[in-house]
CHARMM-style PDB file with segment names, atoms N, HN, CA, C and O in Angstrom:
ATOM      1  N   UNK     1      26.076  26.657   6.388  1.00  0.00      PROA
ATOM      2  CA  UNK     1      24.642  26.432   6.417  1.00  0.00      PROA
ATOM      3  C   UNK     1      24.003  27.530   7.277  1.00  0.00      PROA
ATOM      4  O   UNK     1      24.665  28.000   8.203  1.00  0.00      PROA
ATOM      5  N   UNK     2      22.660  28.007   7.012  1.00  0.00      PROA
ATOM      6  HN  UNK     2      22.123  27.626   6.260  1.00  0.00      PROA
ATOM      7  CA  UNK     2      22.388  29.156   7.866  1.00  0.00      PROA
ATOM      8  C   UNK     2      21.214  28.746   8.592  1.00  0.00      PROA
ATOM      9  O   UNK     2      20.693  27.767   8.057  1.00  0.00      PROA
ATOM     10  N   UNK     3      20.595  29.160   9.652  1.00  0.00      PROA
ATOM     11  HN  UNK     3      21.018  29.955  10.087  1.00  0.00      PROA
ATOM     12  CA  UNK     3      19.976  28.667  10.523  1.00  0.00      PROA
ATOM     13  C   UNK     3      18.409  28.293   9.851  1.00  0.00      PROA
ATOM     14  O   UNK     3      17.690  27.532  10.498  1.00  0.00      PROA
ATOM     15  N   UNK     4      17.924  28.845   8.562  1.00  0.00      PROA
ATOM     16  HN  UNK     4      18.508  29.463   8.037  1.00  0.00      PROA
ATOM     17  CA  UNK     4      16.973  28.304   8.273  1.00  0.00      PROA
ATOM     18  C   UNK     4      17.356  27.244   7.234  1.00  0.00      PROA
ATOM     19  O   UNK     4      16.246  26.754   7.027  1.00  0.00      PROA
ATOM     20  N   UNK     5      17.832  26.868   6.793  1.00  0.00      PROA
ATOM     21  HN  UNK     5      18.734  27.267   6.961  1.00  0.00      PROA
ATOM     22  CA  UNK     5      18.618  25.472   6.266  1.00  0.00      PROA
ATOM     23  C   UNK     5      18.468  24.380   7.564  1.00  0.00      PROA
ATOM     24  O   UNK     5      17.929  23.273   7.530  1.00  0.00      PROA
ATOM     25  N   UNK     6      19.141  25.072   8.754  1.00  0.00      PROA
ATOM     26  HN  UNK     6      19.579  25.970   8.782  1.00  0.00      PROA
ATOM     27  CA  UNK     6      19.495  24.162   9.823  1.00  0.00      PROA
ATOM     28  C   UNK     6      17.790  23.388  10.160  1.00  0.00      PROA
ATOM     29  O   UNK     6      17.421  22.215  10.105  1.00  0.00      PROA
ATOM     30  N   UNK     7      17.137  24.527  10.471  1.00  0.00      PROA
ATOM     31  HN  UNK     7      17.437  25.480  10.516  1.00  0.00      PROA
ATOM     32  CA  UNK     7      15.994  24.031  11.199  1.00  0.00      PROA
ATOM     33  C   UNK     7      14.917  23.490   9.935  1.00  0.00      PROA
ATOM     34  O   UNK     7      13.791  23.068  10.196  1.00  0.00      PROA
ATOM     35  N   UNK     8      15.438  23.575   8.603  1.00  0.00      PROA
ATOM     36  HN  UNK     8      16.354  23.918   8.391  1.00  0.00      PROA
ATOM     37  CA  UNK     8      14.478  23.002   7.422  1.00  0.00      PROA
ATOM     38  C   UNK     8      15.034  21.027   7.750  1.00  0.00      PROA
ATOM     39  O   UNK     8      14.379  20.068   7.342  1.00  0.00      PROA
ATOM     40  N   UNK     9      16.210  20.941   8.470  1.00  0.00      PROA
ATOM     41  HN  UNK     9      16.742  21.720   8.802  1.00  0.00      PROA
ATOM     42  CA  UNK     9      16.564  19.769   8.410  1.00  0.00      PROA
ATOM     43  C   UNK     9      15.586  18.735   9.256  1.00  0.00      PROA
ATOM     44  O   UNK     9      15.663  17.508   9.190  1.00  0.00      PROA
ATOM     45  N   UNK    10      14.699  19.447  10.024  1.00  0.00      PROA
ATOM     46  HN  UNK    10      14.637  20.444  10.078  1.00  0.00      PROA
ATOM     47  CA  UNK    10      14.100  19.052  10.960  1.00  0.00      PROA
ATOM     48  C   UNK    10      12.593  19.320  10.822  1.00  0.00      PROA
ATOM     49  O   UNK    10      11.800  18.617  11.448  1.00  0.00      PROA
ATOM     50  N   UNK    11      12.271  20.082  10.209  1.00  0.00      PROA
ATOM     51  HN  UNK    11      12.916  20.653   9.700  1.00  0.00      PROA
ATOM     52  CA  UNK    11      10.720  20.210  10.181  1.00  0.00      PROA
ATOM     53  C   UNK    11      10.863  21.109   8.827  1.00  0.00      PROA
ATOM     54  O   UNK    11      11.934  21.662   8.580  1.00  0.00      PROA
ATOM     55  N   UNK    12       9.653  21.240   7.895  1.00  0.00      PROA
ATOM     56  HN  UNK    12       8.783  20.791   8.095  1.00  0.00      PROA
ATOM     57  CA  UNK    12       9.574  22.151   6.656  1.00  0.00      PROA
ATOM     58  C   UNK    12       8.987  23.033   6.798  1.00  0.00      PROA
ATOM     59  O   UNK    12       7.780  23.076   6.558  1.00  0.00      PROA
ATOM     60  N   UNK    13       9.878  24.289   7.364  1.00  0.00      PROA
ATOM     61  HN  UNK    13      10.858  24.255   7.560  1.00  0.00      PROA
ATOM     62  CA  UNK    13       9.617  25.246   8.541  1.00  0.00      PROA
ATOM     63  C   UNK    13       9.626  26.458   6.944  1.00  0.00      PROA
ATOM     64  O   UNK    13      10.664  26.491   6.283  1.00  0.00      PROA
ATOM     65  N   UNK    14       8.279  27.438   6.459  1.00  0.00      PROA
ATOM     66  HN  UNK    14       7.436  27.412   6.996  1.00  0.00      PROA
ATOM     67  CA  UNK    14       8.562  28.293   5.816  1.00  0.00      PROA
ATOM     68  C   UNK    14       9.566  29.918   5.933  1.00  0.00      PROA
ATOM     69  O   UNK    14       9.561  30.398   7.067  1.00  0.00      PROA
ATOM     70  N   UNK    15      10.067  30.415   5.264  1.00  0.00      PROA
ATOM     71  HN  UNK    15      10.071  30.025   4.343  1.00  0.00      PROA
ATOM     72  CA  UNK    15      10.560  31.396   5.432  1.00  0.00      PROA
ATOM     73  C   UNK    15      10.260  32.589   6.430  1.00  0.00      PROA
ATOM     74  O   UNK    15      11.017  33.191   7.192  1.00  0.00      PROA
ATOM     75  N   UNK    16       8.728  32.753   6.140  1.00  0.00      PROA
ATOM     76  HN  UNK    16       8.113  32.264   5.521  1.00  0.00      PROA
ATOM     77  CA  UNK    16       7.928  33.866   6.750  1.00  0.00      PROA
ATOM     78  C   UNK    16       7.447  33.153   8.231  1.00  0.00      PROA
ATOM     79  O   UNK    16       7.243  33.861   9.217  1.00  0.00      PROA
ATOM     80  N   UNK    17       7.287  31.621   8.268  1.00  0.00      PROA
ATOM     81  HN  UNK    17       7.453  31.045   7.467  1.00  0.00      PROA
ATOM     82  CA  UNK    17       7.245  31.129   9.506  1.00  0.00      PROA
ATOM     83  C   UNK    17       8.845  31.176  10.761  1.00  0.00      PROA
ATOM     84  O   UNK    17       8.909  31.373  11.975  1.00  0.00      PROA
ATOM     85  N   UNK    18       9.899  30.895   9.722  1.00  0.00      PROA
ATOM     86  HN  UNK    18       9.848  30.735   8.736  1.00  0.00      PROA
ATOM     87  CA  UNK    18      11.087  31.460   9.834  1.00  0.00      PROA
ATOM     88  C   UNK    18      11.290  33.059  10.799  1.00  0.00      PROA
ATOM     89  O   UNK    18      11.597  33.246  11.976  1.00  0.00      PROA
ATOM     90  N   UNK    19      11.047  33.759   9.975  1.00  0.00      PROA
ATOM     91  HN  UNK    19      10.797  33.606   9.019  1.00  0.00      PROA
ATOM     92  CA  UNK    19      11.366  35.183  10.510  1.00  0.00      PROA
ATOM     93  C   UNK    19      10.661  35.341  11.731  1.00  0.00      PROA
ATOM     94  O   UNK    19      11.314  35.679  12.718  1.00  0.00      PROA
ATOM     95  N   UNK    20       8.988  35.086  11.870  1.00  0.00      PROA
ATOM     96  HN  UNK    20       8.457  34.811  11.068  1.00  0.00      PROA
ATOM     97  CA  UNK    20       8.632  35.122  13.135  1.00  0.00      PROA
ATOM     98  C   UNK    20       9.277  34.496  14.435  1.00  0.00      PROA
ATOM     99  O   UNK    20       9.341  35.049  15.532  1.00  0.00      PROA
ATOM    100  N   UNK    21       9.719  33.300  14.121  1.00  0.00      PROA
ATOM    101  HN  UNK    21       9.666  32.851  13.229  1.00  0.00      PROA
ATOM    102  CA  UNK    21      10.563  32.484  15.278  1.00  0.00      PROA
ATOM    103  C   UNK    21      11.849  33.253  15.635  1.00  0.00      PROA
ATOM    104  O   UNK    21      12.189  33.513  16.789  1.00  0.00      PROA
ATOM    105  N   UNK    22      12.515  33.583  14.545  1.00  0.00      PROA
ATOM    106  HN  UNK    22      12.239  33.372  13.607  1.00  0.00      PROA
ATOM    107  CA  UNK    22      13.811  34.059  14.633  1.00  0.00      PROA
ATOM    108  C   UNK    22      13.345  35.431  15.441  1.00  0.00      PROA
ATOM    109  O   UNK    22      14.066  35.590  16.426  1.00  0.00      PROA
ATOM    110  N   UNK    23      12.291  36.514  15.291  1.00  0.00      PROA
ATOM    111  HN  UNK    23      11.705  36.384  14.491  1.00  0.00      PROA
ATOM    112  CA  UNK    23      11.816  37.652  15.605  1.00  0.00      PROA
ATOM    113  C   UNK    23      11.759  37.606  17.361  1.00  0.00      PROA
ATOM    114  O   UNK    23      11.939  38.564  18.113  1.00  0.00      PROA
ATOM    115  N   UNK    24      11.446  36.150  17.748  1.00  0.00      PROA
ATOM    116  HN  UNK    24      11.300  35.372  17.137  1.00  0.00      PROA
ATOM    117  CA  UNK    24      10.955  36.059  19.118  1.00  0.00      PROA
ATOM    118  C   UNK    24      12.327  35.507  19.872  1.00  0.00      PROA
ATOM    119  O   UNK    24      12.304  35.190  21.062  1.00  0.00      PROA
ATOM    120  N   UNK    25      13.367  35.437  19.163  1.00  0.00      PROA
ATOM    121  HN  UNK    25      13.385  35.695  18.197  1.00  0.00      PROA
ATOM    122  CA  UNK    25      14.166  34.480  20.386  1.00  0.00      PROA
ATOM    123  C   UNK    25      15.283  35.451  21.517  1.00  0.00      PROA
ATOM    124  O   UNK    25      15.692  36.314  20.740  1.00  0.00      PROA
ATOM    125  N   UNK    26      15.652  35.610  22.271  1.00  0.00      PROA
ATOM    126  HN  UNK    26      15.320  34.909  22.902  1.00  0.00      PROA
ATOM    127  CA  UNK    26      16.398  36.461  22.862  1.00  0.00      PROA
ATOM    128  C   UNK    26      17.768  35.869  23.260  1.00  0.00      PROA
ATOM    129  O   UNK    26      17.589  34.821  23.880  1.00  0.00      PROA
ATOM    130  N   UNK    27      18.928  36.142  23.133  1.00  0.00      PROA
ATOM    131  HN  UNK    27      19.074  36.994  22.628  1.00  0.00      PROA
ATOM    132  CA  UNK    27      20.311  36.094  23.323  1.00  0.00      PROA
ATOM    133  C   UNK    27      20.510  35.814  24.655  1.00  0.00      PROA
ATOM    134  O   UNK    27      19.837  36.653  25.253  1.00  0.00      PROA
ATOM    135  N   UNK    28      21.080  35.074  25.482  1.00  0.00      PROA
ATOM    136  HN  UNK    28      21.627  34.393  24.996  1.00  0.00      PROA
ATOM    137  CA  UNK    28      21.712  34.951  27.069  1.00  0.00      PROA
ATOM    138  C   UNK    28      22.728  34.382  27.278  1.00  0.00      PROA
ATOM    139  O   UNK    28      22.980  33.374  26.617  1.00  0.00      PROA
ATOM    140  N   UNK    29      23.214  34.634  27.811  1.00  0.00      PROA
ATOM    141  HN  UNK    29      23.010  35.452  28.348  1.00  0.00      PROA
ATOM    142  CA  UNK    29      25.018  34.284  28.082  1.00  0.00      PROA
ATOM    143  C   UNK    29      24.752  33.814  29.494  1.00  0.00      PROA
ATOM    144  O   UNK    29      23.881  34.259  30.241  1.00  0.00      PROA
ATOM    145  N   UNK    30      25.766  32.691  29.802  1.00  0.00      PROA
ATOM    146  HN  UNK    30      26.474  32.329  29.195  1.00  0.00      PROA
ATOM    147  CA  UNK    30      25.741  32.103  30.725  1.00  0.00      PROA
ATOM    148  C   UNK    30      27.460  31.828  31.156  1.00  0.00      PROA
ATOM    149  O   UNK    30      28.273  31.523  30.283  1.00  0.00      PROA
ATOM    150  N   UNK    31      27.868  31.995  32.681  1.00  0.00      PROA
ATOM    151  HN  UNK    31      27.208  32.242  33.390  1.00  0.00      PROA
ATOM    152  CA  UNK    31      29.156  31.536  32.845  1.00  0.00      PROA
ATOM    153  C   UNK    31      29.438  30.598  32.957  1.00  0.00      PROA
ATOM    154  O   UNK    31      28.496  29.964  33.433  1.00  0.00      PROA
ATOM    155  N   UNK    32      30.623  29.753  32.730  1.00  0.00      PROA
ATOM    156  HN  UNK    32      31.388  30.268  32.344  1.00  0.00      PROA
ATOM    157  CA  UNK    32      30.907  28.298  32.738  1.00  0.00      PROA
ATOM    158  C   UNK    32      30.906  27.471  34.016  1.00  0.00      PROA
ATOM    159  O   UNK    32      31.757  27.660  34.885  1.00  0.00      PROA
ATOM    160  N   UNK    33      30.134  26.732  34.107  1.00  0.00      PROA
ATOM    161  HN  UNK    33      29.442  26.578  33.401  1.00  0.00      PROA
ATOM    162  CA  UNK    33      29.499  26.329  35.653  1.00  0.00      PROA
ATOM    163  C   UNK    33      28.279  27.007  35.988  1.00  0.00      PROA
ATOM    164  O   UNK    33      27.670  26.648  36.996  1.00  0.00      PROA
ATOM    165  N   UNK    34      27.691  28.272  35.019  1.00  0.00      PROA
ATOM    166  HN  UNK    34      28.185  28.563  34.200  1.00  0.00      PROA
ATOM    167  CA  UNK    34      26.712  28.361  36.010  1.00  0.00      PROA
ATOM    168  C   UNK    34      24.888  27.354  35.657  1.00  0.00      PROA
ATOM    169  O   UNK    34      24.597  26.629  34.705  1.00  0.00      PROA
ATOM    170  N   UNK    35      24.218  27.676  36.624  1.00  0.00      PROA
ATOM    171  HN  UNK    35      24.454  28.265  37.397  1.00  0.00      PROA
ATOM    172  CA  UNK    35      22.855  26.757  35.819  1.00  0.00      PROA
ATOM    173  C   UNK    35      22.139  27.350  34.693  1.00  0.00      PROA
ATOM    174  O   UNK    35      22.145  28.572  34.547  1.00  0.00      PROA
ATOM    175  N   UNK    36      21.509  26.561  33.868  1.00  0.00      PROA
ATOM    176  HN  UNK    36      21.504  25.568  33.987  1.00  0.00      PROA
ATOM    177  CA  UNK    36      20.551  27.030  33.250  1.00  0.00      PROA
ATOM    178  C   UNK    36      18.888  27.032  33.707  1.00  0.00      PROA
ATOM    179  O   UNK    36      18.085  27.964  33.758  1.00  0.00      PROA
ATOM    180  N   UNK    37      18.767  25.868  33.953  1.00  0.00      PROA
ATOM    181  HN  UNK    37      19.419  25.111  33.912  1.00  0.00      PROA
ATOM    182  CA  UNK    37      17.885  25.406  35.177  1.00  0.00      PROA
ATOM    183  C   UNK    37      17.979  25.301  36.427  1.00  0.00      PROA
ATOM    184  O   UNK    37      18.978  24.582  36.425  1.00  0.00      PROA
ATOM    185  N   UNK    38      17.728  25.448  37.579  1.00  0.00      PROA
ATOM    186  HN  UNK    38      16.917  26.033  37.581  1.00  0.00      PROA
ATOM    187  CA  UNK    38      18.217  24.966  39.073  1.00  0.00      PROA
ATOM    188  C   UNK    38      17.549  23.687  39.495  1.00  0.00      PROA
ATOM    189  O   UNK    38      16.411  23.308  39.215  1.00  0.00      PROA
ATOM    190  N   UNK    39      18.166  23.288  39.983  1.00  0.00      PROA
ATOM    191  HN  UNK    39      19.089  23.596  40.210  1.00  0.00      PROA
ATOM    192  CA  UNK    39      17.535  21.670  40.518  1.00  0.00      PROA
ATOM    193  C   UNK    39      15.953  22.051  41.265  1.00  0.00      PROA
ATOM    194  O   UNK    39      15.600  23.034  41.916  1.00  0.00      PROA
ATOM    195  N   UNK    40      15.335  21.013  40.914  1.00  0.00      PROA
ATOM    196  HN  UNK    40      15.621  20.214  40.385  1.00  0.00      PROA
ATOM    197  CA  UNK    40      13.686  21.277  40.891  1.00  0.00      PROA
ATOM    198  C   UNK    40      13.003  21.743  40.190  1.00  0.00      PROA
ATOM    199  O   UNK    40      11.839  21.352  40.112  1.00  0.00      PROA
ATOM    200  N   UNK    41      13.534  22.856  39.345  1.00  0.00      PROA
ATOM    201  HN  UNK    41      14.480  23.173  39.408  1.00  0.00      PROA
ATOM    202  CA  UNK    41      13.088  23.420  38.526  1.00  0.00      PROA
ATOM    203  C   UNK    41      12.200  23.080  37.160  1.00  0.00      PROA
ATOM    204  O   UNK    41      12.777  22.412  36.303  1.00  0.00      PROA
ATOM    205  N   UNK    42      11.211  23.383  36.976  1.00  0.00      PROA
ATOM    206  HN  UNK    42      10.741  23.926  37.672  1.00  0.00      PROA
ATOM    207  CA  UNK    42      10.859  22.865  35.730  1.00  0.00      PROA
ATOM    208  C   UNK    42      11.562  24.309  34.478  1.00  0.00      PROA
ATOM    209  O   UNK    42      11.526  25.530  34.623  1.00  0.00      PROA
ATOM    210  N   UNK    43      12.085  23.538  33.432  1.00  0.00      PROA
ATOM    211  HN  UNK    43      12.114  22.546  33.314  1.00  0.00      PROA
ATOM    212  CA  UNK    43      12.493  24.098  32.135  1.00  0.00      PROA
ATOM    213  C   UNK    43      11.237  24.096  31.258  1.00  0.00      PROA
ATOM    214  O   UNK    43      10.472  23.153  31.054  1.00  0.00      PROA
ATOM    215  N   UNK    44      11.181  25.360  30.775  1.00  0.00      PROA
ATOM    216  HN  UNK    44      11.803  26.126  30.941  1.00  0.00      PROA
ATOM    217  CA  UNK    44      10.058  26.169  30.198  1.00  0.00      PROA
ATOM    218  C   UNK    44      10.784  26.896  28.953  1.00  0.00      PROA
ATOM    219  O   UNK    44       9.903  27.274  28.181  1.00  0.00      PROA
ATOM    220  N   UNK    45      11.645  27.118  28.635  1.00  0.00      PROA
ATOM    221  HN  UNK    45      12.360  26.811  29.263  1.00  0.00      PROA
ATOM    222  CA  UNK    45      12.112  27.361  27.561  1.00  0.00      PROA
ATOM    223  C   UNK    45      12.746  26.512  26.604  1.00  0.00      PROA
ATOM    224  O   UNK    45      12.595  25.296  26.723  1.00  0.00      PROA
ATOM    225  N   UNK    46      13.213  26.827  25.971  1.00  0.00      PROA
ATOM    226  HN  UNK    46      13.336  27.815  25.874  1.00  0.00      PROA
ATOM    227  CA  UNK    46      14.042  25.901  24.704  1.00  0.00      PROA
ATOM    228  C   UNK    46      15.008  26.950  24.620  1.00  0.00      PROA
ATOM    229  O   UNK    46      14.868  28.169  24.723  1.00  0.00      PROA
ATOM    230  N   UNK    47      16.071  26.202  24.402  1.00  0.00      PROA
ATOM    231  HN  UNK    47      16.185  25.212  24.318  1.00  0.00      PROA
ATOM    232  CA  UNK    47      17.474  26.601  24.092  1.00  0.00      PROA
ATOM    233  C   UNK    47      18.446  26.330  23.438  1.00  0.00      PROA
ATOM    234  O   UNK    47      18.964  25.270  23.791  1.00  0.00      PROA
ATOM    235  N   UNK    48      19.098  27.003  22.346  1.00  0.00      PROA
ATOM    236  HN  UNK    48      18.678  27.864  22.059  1.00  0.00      PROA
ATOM    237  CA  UNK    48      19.937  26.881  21.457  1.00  0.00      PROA
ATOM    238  C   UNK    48      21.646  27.304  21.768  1.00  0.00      PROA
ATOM    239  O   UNK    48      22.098  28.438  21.608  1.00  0.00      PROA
ATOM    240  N   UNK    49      22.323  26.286  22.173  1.00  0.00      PROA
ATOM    241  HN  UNK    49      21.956  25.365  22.304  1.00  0.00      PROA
ATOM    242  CA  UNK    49      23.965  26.707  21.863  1.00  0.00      PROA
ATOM    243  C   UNK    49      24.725  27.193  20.742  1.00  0.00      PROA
ATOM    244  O   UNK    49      25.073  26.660  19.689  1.00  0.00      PROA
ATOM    245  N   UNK    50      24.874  28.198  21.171  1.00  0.00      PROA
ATOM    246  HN  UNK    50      24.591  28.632  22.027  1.00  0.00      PROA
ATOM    247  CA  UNK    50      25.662  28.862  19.856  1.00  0.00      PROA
ATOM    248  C   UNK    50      27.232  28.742  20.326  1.00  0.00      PROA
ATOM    249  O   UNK    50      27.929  28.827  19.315  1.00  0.00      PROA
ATOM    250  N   UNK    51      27.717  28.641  21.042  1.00  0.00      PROA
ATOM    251  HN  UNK    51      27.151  28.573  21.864  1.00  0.00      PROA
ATOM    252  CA  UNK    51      28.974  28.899  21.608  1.00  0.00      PROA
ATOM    253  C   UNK    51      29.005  27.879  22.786  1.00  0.00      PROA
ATOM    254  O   UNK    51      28.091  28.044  23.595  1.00  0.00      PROA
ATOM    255  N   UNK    52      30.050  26.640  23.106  1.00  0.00      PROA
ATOM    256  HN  UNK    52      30.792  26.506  22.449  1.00  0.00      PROA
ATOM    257  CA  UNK    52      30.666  26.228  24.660  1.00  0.00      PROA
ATOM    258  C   UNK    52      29.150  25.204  24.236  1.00  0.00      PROA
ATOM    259  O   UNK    52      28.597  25.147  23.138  1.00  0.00      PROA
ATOM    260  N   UNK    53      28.773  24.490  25.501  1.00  0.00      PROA
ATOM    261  HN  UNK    53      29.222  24.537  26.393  1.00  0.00      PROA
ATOM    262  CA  UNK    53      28.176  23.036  25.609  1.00  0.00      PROA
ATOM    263  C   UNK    53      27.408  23.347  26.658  1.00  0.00      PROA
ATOM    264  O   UNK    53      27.719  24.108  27.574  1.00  0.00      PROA
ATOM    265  N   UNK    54      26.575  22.861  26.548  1.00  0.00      PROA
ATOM    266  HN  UNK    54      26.323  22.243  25.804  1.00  0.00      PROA
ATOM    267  CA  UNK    54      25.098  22.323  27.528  1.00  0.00      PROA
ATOM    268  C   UNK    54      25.437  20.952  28.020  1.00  0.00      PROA
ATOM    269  O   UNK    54      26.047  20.168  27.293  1.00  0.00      PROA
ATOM    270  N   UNK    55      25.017  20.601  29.372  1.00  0.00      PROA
ATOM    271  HN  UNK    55      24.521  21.237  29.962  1.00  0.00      PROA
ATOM    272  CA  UNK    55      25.405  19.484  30.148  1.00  0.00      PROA
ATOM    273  C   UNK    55      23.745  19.155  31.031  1.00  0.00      PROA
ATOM    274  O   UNK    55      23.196  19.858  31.879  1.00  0.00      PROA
ATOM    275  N   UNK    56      23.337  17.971  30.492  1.00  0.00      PROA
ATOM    276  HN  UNK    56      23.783  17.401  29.803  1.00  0.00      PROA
ATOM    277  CA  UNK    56      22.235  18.161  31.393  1.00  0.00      PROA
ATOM    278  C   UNK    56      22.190  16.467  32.228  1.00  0.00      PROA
ATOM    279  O   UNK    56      22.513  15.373  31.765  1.00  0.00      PROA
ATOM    280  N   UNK    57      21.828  16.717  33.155  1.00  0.00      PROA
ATOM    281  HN  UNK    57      21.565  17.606  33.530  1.00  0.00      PROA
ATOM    282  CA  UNK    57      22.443  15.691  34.093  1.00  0.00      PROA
ATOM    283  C   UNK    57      21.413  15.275  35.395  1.00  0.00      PROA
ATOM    284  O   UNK    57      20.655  16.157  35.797  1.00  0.00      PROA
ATOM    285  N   UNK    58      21.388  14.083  35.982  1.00  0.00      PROA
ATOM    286  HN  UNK    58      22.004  13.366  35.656  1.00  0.00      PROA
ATOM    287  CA  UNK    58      21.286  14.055  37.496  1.00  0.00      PROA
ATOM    288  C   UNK    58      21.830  13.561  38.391  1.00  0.00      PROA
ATOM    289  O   UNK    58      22.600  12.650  38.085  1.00  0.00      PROA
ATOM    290  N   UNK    59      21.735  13.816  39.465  1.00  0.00      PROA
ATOM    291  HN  UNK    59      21.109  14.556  39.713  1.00  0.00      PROA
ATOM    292  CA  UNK    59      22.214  13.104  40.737  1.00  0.00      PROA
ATOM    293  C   UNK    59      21.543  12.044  41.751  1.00  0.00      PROA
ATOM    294  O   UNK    59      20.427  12.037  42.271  1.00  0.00      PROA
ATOM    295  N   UNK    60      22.633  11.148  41.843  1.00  0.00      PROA
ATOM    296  HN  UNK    60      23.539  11.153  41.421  1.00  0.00      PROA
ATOM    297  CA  UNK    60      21.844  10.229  43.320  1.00  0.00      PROA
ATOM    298  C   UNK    60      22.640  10.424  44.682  1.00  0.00      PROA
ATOM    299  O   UNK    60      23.261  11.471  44.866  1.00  0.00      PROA
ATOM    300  N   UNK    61      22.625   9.663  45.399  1.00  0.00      PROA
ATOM    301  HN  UNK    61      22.121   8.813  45.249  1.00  0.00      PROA
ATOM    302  CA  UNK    61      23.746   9.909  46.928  1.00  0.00      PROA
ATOM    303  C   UNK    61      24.697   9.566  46.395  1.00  0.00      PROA
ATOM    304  O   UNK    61      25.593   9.840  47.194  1.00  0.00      PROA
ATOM    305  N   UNK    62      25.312   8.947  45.180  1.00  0.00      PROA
ATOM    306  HN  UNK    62      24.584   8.724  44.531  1.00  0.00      PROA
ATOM    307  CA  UNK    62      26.927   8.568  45.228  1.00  0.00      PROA
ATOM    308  C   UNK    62      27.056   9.219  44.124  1.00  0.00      PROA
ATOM    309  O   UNK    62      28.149   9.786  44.111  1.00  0.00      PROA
ATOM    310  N   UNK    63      26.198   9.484  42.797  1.00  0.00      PROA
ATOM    311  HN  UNK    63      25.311   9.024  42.807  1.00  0.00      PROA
ATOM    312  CA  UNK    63      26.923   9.488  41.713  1.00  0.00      PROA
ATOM    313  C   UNK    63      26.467  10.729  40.814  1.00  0.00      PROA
ATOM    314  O   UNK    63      25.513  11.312  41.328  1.00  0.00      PROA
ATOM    315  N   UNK    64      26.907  11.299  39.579  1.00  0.00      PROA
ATOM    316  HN  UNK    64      27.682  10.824  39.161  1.00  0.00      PROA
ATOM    317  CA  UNK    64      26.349  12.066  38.486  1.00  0.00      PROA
ATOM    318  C   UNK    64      25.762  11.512  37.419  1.00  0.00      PROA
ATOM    319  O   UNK    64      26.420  10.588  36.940  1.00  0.00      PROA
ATOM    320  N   UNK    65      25.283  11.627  37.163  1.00  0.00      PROA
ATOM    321  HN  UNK    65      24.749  12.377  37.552  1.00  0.00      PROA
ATOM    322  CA  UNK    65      24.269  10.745  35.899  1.00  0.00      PROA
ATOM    323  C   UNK    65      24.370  11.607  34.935  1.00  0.00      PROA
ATOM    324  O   UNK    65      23.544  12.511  35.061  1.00  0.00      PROA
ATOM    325  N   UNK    66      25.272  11.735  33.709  1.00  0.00      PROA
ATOM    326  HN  UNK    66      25.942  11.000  33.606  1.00  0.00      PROA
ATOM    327  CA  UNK    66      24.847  12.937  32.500  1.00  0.00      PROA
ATOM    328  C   UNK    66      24.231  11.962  31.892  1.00  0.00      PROA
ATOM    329  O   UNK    66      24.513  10.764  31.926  1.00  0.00      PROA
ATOM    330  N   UNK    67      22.933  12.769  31.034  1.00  0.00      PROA
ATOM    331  HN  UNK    67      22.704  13.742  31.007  1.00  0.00      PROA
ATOM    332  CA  UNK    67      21.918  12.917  30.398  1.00  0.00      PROA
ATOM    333  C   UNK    67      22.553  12.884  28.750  1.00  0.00      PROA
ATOM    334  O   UNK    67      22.656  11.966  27.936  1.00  0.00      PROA
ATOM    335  N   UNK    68      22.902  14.301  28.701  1.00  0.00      PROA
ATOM    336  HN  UNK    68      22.818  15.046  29.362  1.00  0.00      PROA
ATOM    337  CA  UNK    68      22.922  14.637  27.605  1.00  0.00      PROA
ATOM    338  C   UNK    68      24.392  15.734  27.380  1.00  0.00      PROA
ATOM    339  OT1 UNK    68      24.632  16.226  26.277  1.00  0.00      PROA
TER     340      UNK     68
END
């Protein structure tokens, strides 16, 4: 399946609306453990895994809470 298939699964996103999105997105690599966000932080982007897993999570005094 190719990524405008993928994202037609979700909204009826046109071709030429397609290319512009695809035109704007930029590539980032991240090491395993490191953040994407830092705690406090507000997330302002959107982000797509292409490779390895996203972990999004919080904390209290005793415990980890994953999210997602």
């Amino acid at each position: 399946m190719n990524q405008l298939s993928y994202f037609r699964l979700f909204h009826n996103l046109s071709e030429a609306d397609y290319k512009l999105f695809d035109s704007l997105l930029i590539a980032k690599s991240y090491k395993k453990g490191e953040f994407i966000t830092q705690p406090g932080q507000i997330q302002k982007e959107l982000f797509f895994c292409v490779d390895g897993v996203q972990m999004s999570y919080f904390e209290t005094d005793d415990k980890v809470h994953v999210i997602a």
